[in-house]
C-alpha positions in Angstrom: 113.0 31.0 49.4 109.5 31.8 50.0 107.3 34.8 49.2 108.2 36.3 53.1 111.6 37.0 52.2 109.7 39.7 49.8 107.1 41.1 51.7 108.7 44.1 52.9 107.1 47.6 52.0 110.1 48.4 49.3 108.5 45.7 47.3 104.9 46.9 47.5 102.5 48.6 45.1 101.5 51.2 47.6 104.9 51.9 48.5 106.4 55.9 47.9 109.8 57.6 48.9 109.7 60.7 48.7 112.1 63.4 49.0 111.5 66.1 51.5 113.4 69.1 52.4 116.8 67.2 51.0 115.3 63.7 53.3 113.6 60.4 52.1 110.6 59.9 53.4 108.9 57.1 52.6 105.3 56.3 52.8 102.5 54.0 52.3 99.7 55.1 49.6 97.3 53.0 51.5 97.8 53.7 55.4 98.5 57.1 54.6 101.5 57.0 56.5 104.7 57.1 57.2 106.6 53.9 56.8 110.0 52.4 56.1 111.4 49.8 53.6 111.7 47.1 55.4 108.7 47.4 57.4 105.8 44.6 56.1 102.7 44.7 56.7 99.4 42.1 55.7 98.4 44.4 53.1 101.0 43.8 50.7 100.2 43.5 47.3 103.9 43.3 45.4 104.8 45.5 42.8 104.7 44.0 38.9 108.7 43.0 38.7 108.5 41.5 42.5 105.8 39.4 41.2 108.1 38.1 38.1 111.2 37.5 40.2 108.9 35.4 42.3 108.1 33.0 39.7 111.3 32.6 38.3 112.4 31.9 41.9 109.0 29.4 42.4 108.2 31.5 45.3 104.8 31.9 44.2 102.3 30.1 46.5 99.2 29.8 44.2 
């Protein structure tokens, strides 16, 4: 498994649901949009326990 099968926004620093009027929104700190889970984008910078699972899994390309 490589680090693409983790790149999704979900998995992302920047990444923020939200709930709105009884609705997830979810959105991206850094576009300053509107965005969905499994959207990805070239920007992504993983969050801290992505990055761990990674290494475990040797997914890391360093």
């Amino acid at each position: 498994m490589n680090s693409k099968a983790y790149q999704v926004c979900a998995t992302c620093i920047h990444f923020q649901a939200v709930r709105i009027d009884k609705k997830m929104t979810y959105l991206c700190s850094r576009l300053k949009y509107e965005t969905k889970p499994s959207y990805a984008f070239q920007c992504w910078e993983p969050k801290e326990h992505v990055k761990r699972l990674m290494e475990k899994r040797g997914s890391i390309n360093e």
